[in-house]
C-alpha positions in Angstrom: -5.0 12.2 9.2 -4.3 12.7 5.5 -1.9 15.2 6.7 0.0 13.3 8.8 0.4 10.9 6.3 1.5 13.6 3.8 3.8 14.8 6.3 5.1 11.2 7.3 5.7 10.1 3.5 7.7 13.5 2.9 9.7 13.3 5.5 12.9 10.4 5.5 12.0 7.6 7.7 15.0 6.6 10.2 12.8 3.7 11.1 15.9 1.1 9.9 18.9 3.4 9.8 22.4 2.7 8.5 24.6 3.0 11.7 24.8 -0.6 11.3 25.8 -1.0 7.3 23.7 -1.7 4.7 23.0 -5.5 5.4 21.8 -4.8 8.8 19.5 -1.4 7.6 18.3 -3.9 4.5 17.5 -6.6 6.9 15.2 -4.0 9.0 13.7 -2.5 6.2 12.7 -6.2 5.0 10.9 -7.1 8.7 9.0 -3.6 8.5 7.7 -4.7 4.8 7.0 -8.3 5.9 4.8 -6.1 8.8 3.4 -3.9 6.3 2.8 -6.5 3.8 0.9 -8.6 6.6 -1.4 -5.8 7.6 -2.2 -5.2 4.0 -3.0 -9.2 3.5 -5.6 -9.0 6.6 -7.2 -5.9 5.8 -7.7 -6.6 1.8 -10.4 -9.3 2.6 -12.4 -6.9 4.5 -12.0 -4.5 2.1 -13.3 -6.5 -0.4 -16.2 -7.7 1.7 -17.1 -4.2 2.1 -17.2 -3.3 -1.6 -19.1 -6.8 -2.3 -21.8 -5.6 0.1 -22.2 -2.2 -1.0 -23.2 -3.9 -4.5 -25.4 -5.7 -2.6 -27.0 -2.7 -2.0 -26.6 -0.7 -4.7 -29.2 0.8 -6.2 -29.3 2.1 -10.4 -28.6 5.7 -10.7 -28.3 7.6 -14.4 -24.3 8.0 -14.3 -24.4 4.0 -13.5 -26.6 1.0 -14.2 -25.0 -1.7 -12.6 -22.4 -2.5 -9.3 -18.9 -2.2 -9.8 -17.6 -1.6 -6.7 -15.7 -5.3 -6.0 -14.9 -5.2 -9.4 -13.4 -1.9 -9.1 -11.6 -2.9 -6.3 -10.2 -6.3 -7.3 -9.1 -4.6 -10.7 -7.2 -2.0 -9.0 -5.5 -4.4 -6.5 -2.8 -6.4 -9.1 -2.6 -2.7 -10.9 -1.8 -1.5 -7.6 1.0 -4.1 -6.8 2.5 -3.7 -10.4 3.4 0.1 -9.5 4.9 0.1 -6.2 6.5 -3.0 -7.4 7.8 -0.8 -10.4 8.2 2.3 -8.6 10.2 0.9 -6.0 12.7 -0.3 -8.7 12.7 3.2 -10.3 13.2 4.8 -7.0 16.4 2.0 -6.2 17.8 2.2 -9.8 20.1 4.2 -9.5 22.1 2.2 -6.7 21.4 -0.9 -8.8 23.7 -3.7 -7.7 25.5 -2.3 -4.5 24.6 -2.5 -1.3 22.3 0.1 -0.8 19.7 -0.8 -3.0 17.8 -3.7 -1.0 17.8 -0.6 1.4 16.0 1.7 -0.4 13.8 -1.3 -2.0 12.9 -2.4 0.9 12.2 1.4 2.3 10.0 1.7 -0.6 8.1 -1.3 -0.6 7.5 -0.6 3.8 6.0 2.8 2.8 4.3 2.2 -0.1 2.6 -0.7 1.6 2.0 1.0 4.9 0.2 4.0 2.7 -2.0 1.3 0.5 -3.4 -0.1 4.3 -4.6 3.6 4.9 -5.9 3.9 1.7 -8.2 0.7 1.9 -8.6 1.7 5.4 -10.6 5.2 3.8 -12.0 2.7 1.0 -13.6 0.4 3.2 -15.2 3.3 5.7 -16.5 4.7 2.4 -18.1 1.8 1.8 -20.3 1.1 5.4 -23.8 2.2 5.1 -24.1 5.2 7.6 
């Protein structure tokens, strides 16, 4: 799985192509992040309930005293948010004010989300008692 998503982030998406203009491959790329960004919004709570249970359960070893696992998590979340937020805008800079950059925002942000729901995905399995 981790190399299919290697493979799928490296190689261009033509989810929303451009045969249309700009506007109309923006507009796509927009309802693919509004997707993403829903997925992400109803896996995050499970996530977190995960992590909340594992401290639950944790028990003191020498390289750590105390839980930290929902903590760790809901510390990484905003930090999370604040790079693809920035990285997108790196990644779009260069078209900054034409047309193409809600295009390659929006690409961005639909990727970068889509790869953060796999990531908690891993997360959260990590976190289930076996």
């Amino acid at each position: 799985m981790i190399l299919y998503l290697l493979l799928s982030l490296a190689a261009p998406s033509q989810e929303c192509d451009d045969r249309e203009g700009d506007v109309a491959a923006a507009e796509c790329w927009d309802t693919a992040y509004r997707k993403a960004d829903a997925q992400l919004n109803r896996v995050w709570p499970g996530v977190l309930a995960e992590a909340r249970a594992a401290d639950k359960r944790f028990r003191p070893t020498p390289r750590r005293d105390r839980p930290g696992a929902g903590n760790d998590l809901l510390a990484s979340q905003p930090a999370w948010l604040a790079f693809r937020n920035a990285q997108c805008a790196a990644e779009a800079g260069w078209a900054q004010g034409g047309s193409l950059e809600p295009v390659l925002v929006g690409r961005c942000l639909t990727l970068m989300t889509r790869e953060r729901v796999l990531k908690l995905k891993d997360i959260q399995s990590g976190f289930k008692e076996p």
